[in-house]
C-alpha beads as a LAMMPS data file, in Angstrom:
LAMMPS data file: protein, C-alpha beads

352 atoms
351 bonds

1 atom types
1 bond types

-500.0 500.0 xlo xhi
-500.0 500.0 ylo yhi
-500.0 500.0 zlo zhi

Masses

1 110.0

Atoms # bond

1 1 1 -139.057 42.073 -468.309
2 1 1 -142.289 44.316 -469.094
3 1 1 -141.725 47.096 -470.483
4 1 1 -140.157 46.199 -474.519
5 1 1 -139.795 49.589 -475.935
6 1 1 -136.270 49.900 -475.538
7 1 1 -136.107 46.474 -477.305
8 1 1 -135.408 46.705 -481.112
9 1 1 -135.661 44.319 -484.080
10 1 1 -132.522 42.779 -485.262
11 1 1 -133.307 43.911 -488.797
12 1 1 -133.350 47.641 -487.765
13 1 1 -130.609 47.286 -485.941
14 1 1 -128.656 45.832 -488.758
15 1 1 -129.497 48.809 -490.612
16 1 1 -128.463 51.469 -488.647
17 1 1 -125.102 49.457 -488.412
18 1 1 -125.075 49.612 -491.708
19 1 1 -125.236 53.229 -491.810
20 1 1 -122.342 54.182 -488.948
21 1 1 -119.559 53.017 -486.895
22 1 1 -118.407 51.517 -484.949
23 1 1 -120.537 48.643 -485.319
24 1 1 -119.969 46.385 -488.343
25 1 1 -122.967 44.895 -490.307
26 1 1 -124.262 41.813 -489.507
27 1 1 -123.126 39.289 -492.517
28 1 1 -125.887 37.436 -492.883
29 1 1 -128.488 38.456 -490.365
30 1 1 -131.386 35.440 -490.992
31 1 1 -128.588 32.855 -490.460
32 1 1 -127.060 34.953 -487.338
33 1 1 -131.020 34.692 -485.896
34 1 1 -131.013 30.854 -486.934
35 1 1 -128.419 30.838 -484.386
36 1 1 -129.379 32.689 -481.811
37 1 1 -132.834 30.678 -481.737
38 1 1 -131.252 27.141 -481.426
39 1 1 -129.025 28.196 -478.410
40 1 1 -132.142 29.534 -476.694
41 1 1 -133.629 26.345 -477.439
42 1 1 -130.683 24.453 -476.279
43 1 1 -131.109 26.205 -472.621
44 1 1 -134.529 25.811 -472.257
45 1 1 -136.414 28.359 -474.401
46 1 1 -139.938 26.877 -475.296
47 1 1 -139.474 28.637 -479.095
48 1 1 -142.459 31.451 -478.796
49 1 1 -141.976 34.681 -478.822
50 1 1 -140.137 37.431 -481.225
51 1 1 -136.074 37.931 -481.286
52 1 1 -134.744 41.081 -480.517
53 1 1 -131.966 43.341 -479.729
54 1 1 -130.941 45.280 -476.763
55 1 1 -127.969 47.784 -476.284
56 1 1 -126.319 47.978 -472.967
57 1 1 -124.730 51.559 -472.400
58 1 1 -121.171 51.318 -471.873
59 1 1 -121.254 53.143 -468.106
60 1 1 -122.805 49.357 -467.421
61 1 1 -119.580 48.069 -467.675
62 1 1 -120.405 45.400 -469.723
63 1 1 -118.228 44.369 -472.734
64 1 1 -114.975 44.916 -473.730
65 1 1 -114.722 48.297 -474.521
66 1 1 -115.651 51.519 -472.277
67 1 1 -117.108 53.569 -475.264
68 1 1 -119.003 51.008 -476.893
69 1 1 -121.254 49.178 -474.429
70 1 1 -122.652 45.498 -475.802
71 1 1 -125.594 44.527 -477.602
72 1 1 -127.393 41.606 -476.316
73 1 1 -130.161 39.358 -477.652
74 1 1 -133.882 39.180 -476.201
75 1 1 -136.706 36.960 -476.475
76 1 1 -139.778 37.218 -474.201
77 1 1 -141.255 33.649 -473.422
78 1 1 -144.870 34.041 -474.473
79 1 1 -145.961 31.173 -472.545
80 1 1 -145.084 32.210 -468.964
81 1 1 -143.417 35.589 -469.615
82 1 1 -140.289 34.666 -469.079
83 1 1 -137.155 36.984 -470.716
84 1 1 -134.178 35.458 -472.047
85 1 1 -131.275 36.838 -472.886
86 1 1 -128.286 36.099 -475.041
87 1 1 -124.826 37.991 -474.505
88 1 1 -121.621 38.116 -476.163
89 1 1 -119.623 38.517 -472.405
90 1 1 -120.607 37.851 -469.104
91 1 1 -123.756 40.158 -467.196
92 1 1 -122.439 40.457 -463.774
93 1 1 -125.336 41.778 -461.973
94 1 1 -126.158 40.432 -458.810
95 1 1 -129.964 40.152 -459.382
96 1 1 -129.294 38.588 -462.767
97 1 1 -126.800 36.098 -461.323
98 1 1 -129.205 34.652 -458.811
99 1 1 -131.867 34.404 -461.124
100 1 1 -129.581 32.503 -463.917
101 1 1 -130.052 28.299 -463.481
102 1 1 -126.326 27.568 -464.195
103 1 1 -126.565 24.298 -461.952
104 1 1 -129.858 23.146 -463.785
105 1 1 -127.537 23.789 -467.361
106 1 1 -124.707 22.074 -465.514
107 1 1 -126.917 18.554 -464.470
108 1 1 -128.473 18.521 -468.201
109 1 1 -124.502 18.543 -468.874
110 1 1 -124.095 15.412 -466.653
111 1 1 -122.174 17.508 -464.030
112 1 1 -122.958 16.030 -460.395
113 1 1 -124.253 18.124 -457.576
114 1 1 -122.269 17.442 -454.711
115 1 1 -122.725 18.896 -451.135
116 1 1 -119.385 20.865 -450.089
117 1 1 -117.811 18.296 -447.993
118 1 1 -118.214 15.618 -450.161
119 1 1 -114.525 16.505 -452.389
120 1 1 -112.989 15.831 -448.707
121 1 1 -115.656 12.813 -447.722
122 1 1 -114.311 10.531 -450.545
123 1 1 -110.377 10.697 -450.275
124 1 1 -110.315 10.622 -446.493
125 1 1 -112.610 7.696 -446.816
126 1 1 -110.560 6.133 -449.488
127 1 1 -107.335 6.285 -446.851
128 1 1 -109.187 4.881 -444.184
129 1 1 -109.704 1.677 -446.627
130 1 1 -105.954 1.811 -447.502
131 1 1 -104.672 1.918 -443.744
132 1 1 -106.548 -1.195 -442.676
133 1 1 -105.225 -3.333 -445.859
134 1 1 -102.132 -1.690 -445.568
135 1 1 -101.965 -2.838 -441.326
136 1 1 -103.469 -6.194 -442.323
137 1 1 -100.719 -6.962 -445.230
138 1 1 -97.557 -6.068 -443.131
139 1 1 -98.880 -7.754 -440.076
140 1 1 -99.162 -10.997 -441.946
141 1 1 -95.807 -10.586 -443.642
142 1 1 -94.436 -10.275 -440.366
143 1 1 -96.120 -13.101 -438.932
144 1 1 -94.825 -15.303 -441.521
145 1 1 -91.563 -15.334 -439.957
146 1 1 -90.704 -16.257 -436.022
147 1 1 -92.873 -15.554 -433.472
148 1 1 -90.028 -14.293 -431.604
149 1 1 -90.137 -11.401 -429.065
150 1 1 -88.464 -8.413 -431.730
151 1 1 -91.418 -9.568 -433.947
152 1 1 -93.880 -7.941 -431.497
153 1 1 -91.957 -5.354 -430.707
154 1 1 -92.304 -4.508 -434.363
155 1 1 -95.744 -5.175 -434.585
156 1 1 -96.179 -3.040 -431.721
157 1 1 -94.271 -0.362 -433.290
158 1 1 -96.147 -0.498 -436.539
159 1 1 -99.766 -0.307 -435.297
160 1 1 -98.591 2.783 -432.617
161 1 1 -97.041 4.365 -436.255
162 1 1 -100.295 3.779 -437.889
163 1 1 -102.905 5.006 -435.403
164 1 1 -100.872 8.029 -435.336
165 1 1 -101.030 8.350 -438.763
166 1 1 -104.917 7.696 -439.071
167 1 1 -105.243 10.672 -436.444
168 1 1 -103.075 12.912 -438.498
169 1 1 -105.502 12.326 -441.697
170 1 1 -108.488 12.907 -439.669
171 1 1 -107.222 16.104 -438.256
172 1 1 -106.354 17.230 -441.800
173 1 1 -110.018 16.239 -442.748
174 1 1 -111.628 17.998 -440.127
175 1 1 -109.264 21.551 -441.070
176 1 1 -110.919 20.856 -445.150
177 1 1 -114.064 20.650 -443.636
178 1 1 -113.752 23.570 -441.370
179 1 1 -112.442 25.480 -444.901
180 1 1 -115.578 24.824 -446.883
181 1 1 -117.489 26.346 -444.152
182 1 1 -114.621 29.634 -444.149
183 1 1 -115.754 29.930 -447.922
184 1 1 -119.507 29.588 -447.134
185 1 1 -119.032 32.168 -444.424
186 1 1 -116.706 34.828 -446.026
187 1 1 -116.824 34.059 -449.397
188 1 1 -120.718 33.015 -450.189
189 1 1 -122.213 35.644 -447.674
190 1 1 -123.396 32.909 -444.600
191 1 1 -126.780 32.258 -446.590
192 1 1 -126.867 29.221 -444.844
193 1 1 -126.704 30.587 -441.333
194 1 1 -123.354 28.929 -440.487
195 1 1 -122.524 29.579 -436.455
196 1 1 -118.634 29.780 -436.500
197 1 1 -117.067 30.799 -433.559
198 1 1 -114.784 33.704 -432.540
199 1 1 -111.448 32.719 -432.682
200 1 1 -107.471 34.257 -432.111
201 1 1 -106.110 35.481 -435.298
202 1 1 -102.923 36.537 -436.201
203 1 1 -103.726 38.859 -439.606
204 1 1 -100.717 38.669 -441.918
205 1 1 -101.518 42.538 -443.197
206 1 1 -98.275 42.157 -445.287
207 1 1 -99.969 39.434 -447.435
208 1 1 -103.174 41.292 -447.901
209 1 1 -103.256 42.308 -451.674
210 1 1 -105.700 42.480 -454.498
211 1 1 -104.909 38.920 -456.723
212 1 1 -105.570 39.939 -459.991
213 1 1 -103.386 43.232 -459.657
214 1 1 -99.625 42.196 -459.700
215 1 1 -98.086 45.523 -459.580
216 1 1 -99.423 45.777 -455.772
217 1 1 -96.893 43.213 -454.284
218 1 1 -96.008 44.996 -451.632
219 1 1 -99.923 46.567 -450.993
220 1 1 -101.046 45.586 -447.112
221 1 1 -104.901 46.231 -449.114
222 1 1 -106.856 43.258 -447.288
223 1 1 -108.640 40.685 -449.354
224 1 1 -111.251 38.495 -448.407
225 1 1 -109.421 35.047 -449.517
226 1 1 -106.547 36.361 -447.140
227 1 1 -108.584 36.732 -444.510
228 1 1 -110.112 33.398 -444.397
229 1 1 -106.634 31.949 -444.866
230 1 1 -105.327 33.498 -441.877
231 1 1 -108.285 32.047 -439.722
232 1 1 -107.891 28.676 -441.241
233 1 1 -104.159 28.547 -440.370
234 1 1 -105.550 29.450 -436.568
235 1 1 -108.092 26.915 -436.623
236 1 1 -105.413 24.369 -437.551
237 1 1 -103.456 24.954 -434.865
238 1 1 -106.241 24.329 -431.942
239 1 1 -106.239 21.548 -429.875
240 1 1 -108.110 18.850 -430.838
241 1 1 -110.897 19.058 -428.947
242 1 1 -111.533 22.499 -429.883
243 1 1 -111.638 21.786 -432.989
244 1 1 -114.309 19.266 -432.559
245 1 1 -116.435 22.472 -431.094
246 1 1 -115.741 24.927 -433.658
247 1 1 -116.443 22.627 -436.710
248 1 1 -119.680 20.947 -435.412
249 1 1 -121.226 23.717 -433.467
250 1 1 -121.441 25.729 -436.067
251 1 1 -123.791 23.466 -438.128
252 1 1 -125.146 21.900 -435.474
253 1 1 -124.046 18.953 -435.373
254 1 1 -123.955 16.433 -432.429
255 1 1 -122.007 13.275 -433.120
256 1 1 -122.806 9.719 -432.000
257 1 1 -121.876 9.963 -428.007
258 1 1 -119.977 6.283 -428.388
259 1 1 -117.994 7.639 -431.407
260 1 1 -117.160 10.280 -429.924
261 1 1 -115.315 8.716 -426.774
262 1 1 -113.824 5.895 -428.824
263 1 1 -112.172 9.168 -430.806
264 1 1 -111.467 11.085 -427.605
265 1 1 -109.709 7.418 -426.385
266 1 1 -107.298 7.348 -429.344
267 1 1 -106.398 11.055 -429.284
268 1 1 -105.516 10.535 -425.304
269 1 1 -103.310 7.175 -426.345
270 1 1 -101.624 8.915 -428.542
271 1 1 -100.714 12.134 -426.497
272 1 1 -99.605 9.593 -424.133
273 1 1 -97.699 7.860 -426.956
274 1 1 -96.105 11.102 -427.674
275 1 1 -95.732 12.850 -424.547
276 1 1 -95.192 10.265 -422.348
277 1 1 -93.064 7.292 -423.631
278 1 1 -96.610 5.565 -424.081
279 1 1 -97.880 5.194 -420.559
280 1 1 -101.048 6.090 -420.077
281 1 1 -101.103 9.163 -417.141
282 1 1 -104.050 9.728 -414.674
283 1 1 -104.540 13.282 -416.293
284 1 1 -105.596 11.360 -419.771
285 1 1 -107.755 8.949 -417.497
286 1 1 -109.568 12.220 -415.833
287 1 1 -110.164 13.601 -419.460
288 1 1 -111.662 10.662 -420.283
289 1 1 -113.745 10.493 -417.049
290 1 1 -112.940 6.986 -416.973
291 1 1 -110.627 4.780 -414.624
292 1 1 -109.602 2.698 -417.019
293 1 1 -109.143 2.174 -420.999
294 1 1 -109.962 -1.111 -422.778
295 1 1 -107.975 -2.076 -425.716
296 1 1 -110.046 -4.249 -427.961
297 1 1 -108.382 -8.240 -429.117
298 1 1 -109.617 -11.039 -431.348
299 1 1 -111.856 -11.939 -428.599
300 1 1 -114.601 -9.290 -427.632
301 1 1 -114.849 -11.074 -424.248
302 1 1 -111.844 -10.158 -423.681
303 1 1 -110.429 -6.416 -423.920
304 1 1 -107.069 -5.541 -423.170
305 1 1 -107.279 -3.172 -419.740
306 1 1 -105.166 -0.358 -419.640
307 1 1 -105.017 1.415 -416.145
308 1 1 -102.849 4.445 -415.153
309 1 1 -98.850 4.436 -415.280
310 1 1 -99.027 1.595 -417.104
311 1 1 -97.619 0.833 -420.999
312 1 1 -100.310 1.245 -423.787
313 1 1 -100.386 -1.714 -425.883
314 1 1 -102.536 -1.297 -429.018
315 1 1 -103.990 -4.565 -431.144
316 1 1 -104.957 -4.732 -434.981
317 1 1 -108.224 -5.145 -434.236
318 1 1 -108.143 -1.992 -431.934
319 1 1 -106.622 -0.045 -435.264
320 1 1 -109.239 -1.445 -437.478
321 1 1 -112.148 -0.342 -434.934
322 1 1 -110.523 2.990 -434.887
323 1 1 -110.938 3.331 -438.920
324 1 1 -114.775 2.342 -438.806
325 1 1 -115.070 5.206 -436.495
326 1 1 -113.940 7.418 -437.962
327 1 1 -115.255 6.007 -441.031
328 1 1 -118.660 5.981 -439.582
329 1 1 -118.100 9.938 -437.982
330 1 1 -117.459 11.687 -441.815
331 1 1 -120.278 9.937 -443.482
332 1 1 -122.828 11.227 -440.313
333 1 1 -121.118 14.522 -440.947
334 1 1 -121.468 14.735 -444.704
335 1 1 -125.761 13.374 -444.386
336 1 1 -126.028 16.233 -441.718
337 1 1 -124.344 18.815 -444.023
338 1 1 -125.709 17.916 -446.848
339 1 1 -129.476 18.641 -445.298
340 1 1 -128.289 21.646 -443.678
341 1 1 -126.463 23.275 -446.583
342 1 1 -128.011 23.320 -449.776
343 1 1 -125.431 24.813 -451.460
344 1 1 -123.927 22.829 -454.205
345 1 1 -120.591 22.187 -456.064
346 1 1 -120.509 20.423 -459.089
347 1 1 -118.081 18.196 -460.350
348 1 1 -117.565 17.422 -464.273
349 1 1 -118.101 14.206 -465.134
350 1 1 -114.903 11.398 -466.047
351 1 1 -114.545 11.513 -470.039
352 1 1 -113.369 7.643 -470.517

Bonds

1 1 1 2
2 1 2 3
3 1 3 4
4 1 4 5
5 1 5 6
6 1 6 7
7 1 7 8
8 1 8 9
9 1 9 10
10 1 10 11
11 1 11 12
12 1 12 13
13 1 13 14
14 1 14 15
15 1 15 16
16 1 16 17
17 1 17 18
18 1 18 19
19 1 19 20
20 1 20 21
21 1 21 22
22 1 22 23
23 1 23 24
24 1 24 25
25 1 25 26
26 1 26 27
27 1 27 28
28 1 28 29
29 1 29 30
30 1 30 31
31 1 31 32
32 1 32 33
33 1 33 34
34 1 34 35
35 1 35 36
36 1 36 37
37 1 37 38
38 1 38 39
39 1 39 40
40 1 40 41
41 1 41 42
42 1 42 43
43 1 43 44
44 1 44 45
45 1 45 46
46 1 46 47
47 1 47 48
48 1 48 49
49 1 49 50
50 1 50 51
51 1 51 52
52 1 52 53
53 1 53 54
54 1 54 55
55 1 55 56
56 1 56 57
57 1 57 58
58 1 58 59
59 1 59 60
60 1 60 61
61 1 61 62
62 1 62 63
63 1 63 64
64 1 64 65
65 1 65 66
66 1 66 67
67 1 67 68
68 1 68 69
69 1 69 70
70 1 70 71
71 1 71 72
72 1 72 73
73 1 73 74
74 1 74 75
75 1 75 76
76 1 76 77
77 1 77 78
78 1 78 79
79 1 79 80
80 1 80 81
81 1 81 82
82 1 82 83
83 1 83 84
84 1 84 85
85 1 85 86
86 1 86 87
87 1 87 88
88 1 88 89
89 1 89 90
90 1 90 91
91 1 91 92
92 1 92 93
93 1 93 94
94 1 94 95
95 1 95 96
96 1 96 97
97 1 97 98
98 1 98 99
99 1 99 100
100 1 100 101
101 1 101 102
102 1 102 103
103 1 103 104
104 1 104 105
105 1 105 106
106 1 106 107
107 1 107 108
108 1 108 109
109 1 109 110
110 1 110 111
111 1 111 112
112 1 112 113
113 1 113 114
114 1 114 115
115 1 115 116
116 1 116 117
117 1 117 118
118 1 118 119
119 1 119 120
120 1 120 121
121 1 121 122
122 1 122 123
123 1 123 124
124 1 124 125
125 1 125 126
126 1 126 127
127 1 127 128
128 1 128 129
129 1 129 130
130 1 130 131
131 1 131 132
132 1 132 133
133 1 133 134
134 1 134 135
135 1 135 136
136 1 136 137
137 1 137 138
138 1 138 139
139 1 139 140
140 1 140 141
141 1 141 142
142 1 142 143
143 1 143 144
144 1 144 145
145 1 145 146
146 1 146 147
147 1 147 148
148 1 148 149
149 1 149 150
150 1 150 151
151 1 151 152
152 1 152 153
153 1 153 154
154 1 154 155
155 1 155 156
156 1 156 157
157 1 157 158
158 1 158 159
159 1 159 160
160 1 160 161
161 1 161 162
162 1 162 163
163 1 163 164
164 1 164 165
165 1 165 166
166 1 166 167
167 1 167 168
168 1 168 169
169 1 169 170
170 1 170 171
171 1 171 172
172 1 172 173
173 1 173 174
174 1 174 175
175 1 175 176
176 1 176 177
177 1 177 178
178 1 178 179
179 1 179 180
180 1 180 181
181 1 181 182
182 1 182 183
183 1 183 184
184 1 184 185
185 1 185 186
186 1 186 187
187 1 187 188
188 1 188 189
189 1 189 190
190 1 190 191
191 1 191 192
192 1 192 193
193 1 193 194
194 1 194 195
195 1 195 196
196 1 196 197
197 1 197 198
198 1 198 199
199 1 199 200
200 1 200 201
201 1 201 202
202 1 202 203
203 1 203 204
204 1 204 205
205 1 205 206
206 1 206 207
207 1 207 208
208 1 208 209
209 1 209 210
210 1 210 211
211 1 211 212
212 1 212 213
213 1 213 214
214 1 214 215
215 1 215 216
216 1 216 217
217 1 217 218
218 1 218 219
219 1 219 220
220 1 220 221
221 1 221 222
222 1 222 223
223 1 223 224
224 1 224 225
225 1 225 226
226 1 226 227
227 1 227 228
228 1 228 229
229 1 229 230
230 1 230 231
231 1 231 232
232 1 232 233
233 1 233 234
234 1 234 235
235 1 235 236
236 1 236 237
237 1 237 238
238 1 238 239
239 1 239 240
240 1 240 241
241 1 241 242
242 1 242 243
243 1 243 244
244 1 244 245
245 1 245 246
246 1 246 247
247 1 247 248
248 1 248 249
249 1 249 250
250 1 250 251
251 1 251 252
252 1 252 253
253 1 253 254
254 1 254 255
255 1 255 256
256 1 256 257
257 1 257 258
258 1 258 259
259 1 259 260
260 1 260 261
261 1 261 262
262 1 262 263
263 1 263 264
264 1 264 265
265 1 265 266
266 1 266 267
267 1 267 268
268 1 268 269
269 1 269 270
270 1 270 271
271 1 271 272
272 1 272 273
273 1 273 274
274 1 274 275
275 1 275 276
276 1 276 277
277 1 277 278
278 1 278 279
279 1 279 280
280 1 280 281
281 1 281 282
282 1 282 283
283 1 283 284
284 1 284 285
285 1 285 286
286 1 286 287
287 1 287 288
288 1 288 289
289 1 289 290
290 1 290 291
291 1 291 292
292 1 292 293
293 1 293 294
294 1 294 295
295 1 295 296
296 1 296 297
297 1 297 298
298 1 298 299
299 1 299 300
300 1 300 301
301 1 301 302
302 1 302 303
303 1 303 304
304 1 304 305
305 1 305 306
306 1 306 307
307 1 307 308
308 1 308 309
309 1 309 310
310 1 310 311
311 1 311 312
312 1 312 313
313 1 313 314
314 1 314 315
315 1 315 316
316 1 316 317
317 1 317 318
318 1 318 319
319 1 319 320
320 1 320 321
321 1 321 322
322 1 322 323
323 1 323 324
324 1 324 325
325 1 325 326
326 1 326 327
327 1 327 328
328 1 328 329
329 1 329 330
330 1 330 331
331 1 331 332
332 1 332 333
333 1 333 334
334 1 334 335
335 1 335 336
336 1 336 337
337 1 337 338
338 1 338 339
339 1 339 340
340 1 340 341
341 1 341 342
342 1 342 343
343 1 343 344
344 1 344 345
345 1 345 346
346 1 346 347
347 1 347 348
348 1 348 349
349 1 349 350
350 1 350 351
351 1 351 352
């Protein structure tokens, strides 16, 4: 800020209160000061420069009232010219917003900049760790007893249950994902140049209404958060490997060509798991581009060798292999997202 005509000192101000309504006098006015001076400090002010006073018009709306307007506290750094100001409510304009450091203030708070995958990163991780102990505990506890035939048929049955299982978490990760990106798109103005493809949506008009106005229930007014939940709910619903293409395109991202087929693999077992009483089919073998599928055992020598029309049989060690992949998939994601968008979330830190 140059030009500091319009600026005033805080003891004319207080004097002029003094004289008319509807402002109230400042009580004590070198202790108020006092005040105002240690929370500049406290957000970075270097301490030069002389305190003053500006009045925002009430056609600004800012403050509570719309025939008042707000008054708002000034000092101009001497050092490197720097202005900082002081208010009573929030400044909403846009210029002033993207100026204002709130995620410097927020590390000096301890808060931790995270990249905006990261919130999904951790859990999914965390029940990828649980699903191998979990496999490896109840396989043991059933191995403790005979060695009969109905003990591998429940064996079987458990680690078909869990791989399924695994798939459905990673398909729920990949929709979170696919949401932070919505909100960087729709909500935070695409600084970051996201790529997301068109897709089929079915608008739900009836749902569209402003959220902070309650006596519109029945309004069909559109709102943006509406909007991006109606093309979230269609991006759940794609196949899988379309939603492979819409989430990584778009930030160009090109997974690890192995990881990628061992993925592919598991989502074709278990359509065949599903679809087909577990056999695997020649049209899951053509997908694949493969004529056969190898199911991985305690020996690496020695894969398991599925071929078509005949009964999947999946291992522990297969399961476990699975997990690291997909283990190893979100953490390439979240290194290449967190390079190619900058923005942040922040997190408060624990309080023990």
């Amino acid at each position: 800020m140059d030009d500091l005509t319009f600026i005033r000192k805080p003891a004319d101000v207080d004097r002029d209160w003094r004289r008319s309504l509807p402002f109230p006098a400042i009580e004590d006015l070198d202790g108020t000061i006092e005040a105002v001076k240690r929370r500049f400090l406290q957000e970075g002010w270097e301490g030069d420069g002389e305190i003053g006073i500006i009045w925002i018009p009430p056609f600004v709306d800012a403050g509570p009232h719309d025939t008042h307007g707000t008054y708002v506290w000034h000092v101009k750094q001497e050092n490197n010219g720097v202005s900082w100001l002081l208010s009573p409510v929030q400044l909403g304009f846009k210029r002033m917003e993207e100026q204002n450091p709130w995620d410097e203030r927020l590390v000096k708070k301890g808060w931790l900049p995270e990249n905006i995958i990261h919130m999904d990163v951790v859990p999914f991780m965390q029940e990828l760790l649980e699903s191998k102990e979990r496999i490896a505990k109840q396989i043991a506890l059933l191995n403790k007893g005979d060695s009969s035939d109905t003990t591998s048929e429940i064996i079987s049955d458990l680690l078909m249950f869990q791989q399924g299982q695994i798939l459905s978490r990673f398909y729920n990760f990949m929709d979170y994902c696919y949401l932070r990106l919505l909100q960087q798109v729709i909500l935070n103005n695409n600084k970051e140049g996201i790529k997301l493809q068109r897709s089929k949506v079915a608008l739900s008009l009836a749902t569209y209404q402003p959220q902070d106005d309650p006596e519109l229930e029945n309004s069909s007014t559109w709102t943006l958060t509406s909007l991006l939940t109606d093309i979230w709910n269609a991006y759940k619903l794609e196949p899988a490997d379309k939603k492979f293409e819409m989430l990584f395109k778009s930030v160009d991202f090109s997974p690890d060509q192995a990881v990628k087929s061992e993925i592919n693999k598991h989502i074709e077992i278990r359509n065949c798991i599903q679809h087909h009483f577990g056999i695997l089919t020649p049209d899951a073998l053509k997908r694949l581009g493969i004529q056969s599928i190898d199911i991985r055992t305690s020996d690496p020598t020695k894969p398991i060798k599925i071929e078509e029309w005949k009964e999947i049989v999946l291992t522990e060690v297969e399961i476990i292999a699975l997990c690291v992949t997909l283990s190893t998939l979100s953490q390439a994601f979240e290194k290449h997202i967190d390079i190619r968008i900058p923005f942040r979330t922040y997190t408060k830190p624990k309080t023990r």
